[in-house]
Structure formats: structure tokens, C-alpha cells
N, C-alpha and C positions, 0 to 999 in steps of 0.2 A: 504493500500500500504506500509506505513510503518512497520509492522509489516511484512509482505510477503517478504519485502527485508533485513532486518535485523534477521533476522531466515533463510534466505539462506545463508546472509554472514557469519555468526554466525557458522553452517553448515560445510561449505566449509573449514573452516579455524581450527577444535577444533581439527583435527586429525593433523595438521601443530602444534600449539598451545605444543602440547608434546614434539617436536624435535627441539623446537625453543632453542638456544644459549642463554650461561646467560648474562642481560644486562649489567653487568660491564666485560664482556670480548672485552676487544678494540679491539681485532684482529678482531670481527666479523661486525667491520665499515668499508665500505670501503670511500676511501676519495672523498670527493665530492665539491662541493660552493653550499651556501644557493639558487642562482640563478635557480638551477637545484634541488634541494631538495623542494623549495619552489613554481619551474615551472609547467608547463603542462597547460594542460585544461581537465575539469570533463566531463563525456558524457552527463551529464544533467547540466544545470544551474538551476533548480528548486531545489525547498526546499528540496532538498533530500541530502542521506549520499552516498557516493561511499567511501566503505572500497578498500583500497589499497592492495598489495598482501603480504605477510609475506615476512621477509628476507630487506624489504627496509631499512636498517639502515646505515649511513653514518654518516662521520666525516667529521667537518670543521674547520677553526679559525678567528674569528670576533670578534667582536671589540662590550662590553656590554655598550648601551648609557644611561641604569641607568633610562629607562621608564616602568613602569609595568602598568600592566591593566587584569579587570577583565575578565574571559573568557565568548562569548557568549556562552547563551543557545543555541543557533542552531547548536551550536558542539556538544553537548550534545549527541542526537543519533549515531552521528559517535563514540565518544569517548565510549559509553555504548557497540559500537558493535566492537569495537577491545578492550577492558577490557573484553567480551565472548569470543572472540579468542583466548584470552592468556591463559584461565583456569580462569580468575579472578572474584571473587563475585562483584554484585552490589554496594558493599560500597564502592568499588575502583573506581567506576564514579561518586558518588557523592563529593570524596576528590578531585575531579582535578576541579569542581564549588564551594566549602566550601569559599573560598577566599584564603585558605592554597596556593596553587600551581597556581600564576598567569601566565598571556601571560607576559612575557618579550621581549625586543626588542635588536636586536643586527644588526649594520651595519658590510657588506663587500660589499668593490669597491662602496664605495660610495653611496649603496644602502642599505635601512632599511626594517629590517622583523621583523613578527612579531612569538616568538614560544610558545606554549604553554608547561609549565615548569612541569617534572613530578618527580617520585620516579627513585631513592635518590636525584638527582640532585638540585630538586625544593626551596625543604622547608628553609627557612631559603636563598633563594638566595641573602638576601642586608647584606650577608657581603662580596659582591664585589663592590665596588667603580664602578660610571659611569665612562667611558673611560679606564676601564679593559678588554684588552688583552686575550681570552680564549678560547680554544680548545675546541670543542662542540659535544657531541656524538649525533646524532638525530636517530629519527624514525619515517617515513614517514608513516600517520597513511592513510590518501587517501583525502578526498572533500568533505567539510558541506558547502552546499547552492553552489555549483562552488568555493570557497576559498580553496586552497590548506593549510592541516594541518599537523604538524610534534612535536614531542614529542621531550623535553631533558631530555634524560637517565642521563647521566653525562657530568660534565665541568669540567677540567683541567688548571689548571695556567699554565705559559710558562715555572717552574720550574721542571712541573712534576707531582704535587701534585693530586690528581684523588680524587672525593667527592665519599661519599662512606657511607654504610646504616651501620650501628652497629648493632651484630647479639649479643644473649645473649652468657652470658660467656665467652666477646672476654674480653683477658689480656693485659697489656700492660708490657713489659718489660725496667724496668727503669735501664739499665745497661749496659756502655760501654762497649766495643770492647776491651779487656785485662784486664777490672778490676776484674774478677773471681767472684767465690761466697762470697755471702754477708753475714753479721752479724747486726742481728738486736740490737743496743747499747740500743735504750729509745721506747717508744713507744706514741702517743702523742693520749689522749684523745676528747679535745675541739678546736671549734677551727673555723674562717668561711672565705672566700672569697668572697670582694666583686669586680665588675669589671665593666667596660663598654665597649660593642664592640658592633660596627654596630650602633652605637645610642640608642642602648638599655642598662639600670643596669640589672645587675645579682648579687642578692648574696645567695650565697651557702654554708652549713653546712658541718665539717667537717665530712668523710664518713669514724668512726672509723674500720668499715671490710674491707676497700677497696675496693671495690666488681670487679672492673675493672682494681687491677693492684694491691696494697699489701696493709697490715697495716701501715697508717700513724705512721712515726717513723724516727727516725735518724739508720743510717745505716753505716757499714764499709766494705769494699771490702777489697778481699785478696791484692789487690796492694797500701791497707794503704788509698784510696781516700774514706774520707766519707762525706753522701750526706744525707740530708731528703728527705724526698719522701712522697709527700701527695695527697690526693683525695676526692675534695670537691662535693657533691653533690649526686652521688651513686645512680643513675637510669639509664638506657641505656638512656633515652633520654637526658639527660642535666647533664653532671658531667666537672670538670675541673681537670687534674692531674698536679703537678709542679712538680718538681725538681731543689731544692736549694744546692747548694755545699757547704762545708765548708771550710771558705778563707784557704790557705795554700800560705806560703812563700812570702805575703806580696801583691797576691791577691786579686781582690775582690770577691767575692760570685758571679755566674751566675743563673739564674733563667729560667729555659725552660719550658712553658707553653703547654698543648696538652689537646684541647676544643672539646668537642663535643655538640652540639645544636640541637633540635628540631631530635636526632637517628641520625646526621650525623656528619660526621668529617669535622672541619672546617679546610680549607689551613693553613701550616703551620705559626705560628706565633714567627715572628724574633723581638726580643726585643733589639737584639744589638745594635741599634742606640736611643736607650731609656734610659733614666734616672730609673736607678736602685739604690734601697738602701735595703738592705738587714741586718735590726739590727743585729739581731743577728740567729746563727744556731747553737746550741748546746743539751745537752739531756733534758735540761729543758722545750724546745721549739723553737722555731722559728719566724718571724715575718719580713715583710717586706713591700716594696711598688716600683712599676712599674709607669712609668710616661711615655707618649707618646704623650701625648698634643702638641708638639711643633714637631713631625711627621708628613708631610700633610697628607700622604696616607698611615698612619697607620690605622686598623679596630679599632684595640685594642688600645682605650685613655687611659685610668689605669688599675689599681690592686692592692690590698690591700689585705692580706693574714696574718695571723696569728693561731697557733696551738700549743696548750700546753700539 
């Protein structure tokens, strides 16, 4: 039986699967509450999968309580038969059980759901604090065992910020809005960062090619502002890029950090209210330290950085 219904839904759905919308286009959610994305009733309440129709994709905003868990197996077959809907290989239903991509829980109006968290959205979700605020793209995949199930594509912060997969060869352009083209002054060898965010240490080696944005090096714009510009780690999945200024006119040094973890971009990270010290930035090297310990709802507790 289970093979007879998962081969027709499978079926039904691989000619839809080609003309399906890409999932980090918002336009293609419409807006919805968890109540109704999470409602209904399946036509069976036995162990079976009822895939849902293509197109179910909706947007909400709830409120994450910071509970995760691991997904049952008896999603298993519904998630295996809408991973064949989409065009996608069997490896892609094994990563949503690996432990990588848990059920996370988020209330609205008072009430608690439970979603199962996917690509890009998923990985790496605890660097959202419980009692975060966030815009939620879902996809209503259909009913394993009678339990209504739904996917997070992406989550958004209330500022904007949209999570999002790193595709190879993506650049980062380290350059304000009037500073013109740049001149590379020194260029810096060695050199590592180390940090903690989410509860976790990371430390990462200086990435003398850049791979994701330029050669670490001090640098001068045509409008005189000169800035180092480093990139620690140099794999699409886990690199760190900064950007340290050079004090001018009595000044201090600002430091912009831009994280990407586990192939995804993590929400922006504001150090403004952080204890910053910035030895020094000149063609020798650089070298500095980030403090956010006394932050309550900072991700990002430190950083420690240096490059010669």
C-alpha cells in the first residue's frame, strides 16, 4: 500500500515539480497564520502519508520559543514523497532525519507549533535566541499519520534580513557608496580569527586568496578612506569577512563582521553596542578584539582577529 500511494503521489506531482517557483522568492508566499497552515484534517488517520498539492507555500510571523526536537520517523515517507516531487534525490530525505535540520517550535496567538526546519532556513537555526520575533516562509508539505506537516524554507528578522544558501563564486563587495576604486597598499599573509557565536568557538585561518571577496590587505579608496579587508576561513561553508577602518581624525577604528555558517548567511551582526578595541591597522598588519559579553541578546560574545 505504501509503495502504490507514494508512486502515484510521486507521479502526479514530477510534471508540477519543473514549474515550481524558487524557494527564496517571497512573492511566491502568500500570507497566512500557523493556525491554518498547521489546520485541517487528513482523509485517513492511519499510518499513512497524504502529500498535499504543490503551490501550498505561505508566510507568517511568530514568535521562536527556543525548543527543538528531533523529527519522527513516520514523516519520513511523506517527506521522501514530496523530496520526488520537487526533482530531488534521496539524500535530500535522509538530511531532514540526520539530526542537521530539527522540528523547531514557534508560538502565534498564544498557541504552539511544531515545524519541521529545512534548506536554507534550517541549518544552523540556534543562532536565534528563544523569544525571537521572525517572519517565517513555510510549505505545506500534506499529513504523516493524520498530523499536519509544513517545511521552513526561510526566516527573516523584523529588520529584513532573509537567511539564505551561499552558491559558489558568490563575492562580497567591501566598498562604500562614494569611496571609488580601491588600491591595494600591503597585503597580509598570516593571520587567524577566533570567535564565539550561538555558544559555539570558531576559529579560522587567514584565507590569503580570498576566495569570497578579495586578498586580505590594507587598502585605499579614491576618496582617501583606507580600510583592511580580511577573510578568514575560505570554504562556502564557514568563512568570516571583516572590515576594519583606519582611525582618521581622532576616531576610532569600526569593525563590520559578515558570517556565514554551516553555507548560510547568518543575520546581520551589529557590534555597535560592543566593546571594540582595534590595536592597530596599518601595512604591517592589523589586530584587534570584539567584546559583547555584557550584551544580553547578542549571538556574537567575542572576536579576536589578527593578520600580518
Amino acid at each position: 500500500m505504501w509503495a502504490a500511494l507514494l508512486l502515484g503521489l510521486g507521479a502526479m506531482s514530477q510534471a508540477a515539480a519543473q514549474s515550481m517557483p524558487d524557494d527564496t522568492d517571497e512573492s511566491a508566499y502568500a500570507p497566512s497564520t500557523l493556525a491554518k497552515v498547521m489546520g485541517g484534517a487528513a482523509r485517513s488517520q492511519n499510518d499513512e502519508a497524504e502529500l498535499g498539492p504543490n503551490g501550498a507555500w505561505y508566510s507568517t510571523t511568530a514568535t521562536f520559543t527556543g525548543a527543538k526536537r528531533q523529527p519522527s520517523g513516520r514523516f519520513r515517507p511523506l517527506i521522501s514523497s514530496w523530496v520526488s516531487s520537487r526533482g530531488e534525490t534521496g539524500d535530500i530525505t535522509d538530511l531532514y532525519f540526520s539530526g542537521d535540520l530539527p522540528e523547531l517550535q514557534f508560538e502565534q496567538a498564544g498557541k504552539k507549533y511544531w515545524l519541521m526546519s529545512g534548506l536554507p532556513a534550517g541549518l544552523g537555526f540556534d543562532i536565534y535566541p528563544p523569544g525571537q520575533r521572525l517572519t517565517l516562509y513555510l510549505q505545506r508539505v500534506g499529513f504523516a499519520s493524520g498530523v499536519p506537516v509544513a517545511v521552513l524554507r526561510m526566516a527573516k528578522l523584523p529588520d529584513g534580513a532573509t537567511s539564505a544558501t551561499v552558491t559558489t563564486g558568490r563575492r562580497m563587495r567591501n566598498a562604500r557608496m562614494g569611496e571609488g576604486a580601491r588600491r591595494q597598499e600591503a597585503a597580509f599573509k598570516t593571520g587567524s580569527a577566533t570567535f564565539r557565536y550561538a555558544g559555539r568557538e570558531y576559529s579560522l585561518a587567514l584565507d590569503v586568496m580570498g576566495k569570497h571577496s578579495i586578498a586580505p590587505g590594507l587598502y585605499r579608496y579614491e576618496n582617501g578612506v583606507r580600510t583592511a579587508l580580511l577573510e578568514y576561513g575560505g570554504t562556502d561553508e564557514q568563512y568570516l569577512l571583516l572590515r576594519v577602518t583606519v582611525p582618521e581624525g581622532g576616531e576610532a577604528s569600526s569593525v563590520v563582521p559578515y558570517l556565514v555558517l554551516g553555507g548560510r548567511i547568518v543575520p546581520p551582526i551589529d557590534v555597535s553596542s560592543c566593546s571594540v578595541n582595534v590595536e592597530k591597522v596599518e601595512r604591517g598588519g592589523t589586530s584587534g578584539a570584539v567584546d559583547c559579553e555584557s550584551i544580553e541578546r547578542s549571538v556574537l560574545r567575542s572576536l579576536k582577529f589578527s593578520a600580518d
